[in-house]
Structure formats: C-alpha cells, structure tokens
C-alpha atoms as one frame of an Amber mdcrd trajectory, in Angstrom:
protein
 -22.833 -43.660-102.609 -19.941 -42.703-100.107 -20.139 -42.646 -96.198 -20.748
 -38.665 -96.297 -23.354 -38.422 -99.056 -25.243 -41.208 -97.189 -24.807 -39.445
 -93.880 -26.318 -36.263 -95.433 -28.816 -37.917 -96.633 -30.017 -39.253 -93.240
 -29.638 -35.713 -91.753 -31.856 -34.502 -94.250 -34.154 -37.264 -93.508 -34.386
 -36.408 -90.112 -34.787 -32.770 -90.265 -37.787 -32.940 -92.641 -39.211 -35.446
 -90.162 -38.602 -33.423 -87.514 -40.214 -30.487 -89.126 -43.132 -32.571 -90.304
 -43.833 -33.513 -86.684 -43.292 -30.274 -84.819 -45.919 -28.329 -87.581 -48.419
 -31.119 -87.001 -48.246 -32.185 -83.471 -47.556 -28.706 -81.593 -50.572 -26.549
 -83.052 -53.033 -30.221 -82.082 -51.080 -29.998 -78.299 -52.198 -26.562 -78.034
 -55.795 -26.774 -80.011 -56.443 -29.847 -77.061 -54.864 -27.671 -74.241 -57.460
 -24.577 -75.401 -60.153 -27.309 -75.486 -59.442 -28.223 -72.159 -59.634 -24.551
 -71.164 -62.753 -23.720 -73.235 -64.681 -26.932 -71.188 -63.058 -25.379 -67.736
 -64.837 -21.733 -68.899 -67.613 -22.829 -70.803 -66.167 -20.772 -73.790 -66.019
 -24.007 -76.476 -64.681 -23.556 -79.045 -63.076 -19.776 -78.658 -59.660 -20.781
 -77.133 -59.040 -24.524 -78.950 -59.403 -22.084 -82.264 -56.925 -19.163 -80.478
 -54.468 -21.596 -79.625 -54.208 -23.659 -82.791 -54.242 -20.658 -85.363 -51.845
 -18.610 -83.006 -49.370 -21.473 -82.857 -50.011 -22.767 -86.060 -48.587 -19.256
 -87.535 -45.890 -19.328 -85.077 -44.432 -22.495 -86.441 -44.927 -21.672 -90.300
 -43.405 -18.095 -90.073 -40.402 -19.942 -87.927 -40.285 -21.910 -90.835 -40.365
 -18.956 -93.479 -37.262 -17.783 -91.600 -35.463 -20.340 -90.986 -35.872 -21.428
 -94.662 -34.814 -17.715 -95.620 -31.483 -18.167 -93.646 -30.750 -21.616 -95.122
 -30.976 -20.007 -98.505 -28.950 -16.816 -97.572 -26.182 -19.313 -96.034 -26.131
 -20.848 -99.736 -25.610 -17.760-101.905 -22.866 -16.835 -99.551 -21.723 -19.803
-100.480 -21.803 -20.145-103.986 -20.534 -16.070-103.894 -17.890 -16.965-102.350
 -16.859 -19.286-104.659 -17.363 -17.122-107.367 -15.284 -14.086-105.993 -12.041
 -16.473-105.138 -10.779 -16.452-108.677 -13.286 -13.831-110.400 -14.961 -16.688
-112.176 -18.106 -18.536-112.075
C-alpha cells in the first residue's frame, strides 16, 4: 500500500469517526441541556425529548445532504471521464 492510499485511508478513518461522534454526542449534549431546563421549570421530561429529537434530525438530514453531495461530486466525476474521449 503506497503513502497516498494509506493517507486516504486515515482520512476516511477520521471522518467516519468524526461523524460517529458528532450524531451521538450532540443530540445527548442537548437531551442533558433540556433536562437541565425541564428540572429549572418543572416541565421533565418535555424539553430533554424537544431537544434530542430536534437535534437528532438536524444532524441525520445534514448527513442525508452532505452524503447526497459526496455522491453528486462522484458522477461528475466519473461523467467527466466518460465525455473526454466519448468512451466509457
């Protein structure tokens, strides 16, 4: 395995950790933060529920379109290819 296969491979290691993390940890930080406010209010569990689902679906449709680009980006790619000589 070459320097650049092995250095993609690590970037794509740490972007599906990073991912991982962010769809885990964020919607937790904001179901505590709501839990917090629900005890403050006397409201438990109304906002630890608001805050989780609302940021939960934040981060999975920013996933569903940042997924969506990634894959547009590669058909332009592989079009492009296949328009340079007219051949697949």
């Amino acid at each position: 395995m070459n320097l650049f296969d092995r250095r993609e491979l690590n970037n794509g290691v740490g972007n599906a950790l990073s991912r991982a993390v962010e769809l885990t940890v964020t919607p937790i930080i904001f179901g505590f933060l709501g839990w917090l406010l629900d005890g403050r209010l006397g409201t438990r569990p109304l906002f630890m529920f608001v805050f989780f689902a609302f940021v939960l679906g934040y981060t999975l449709w920013k996933e569903y379109v940042l997924y969506g680009k990634a894959m547009d980006e590669e058909q332009a790619k592989l079009f492009g290819r296949r328009g340079e000589d007219g051949q697949a």
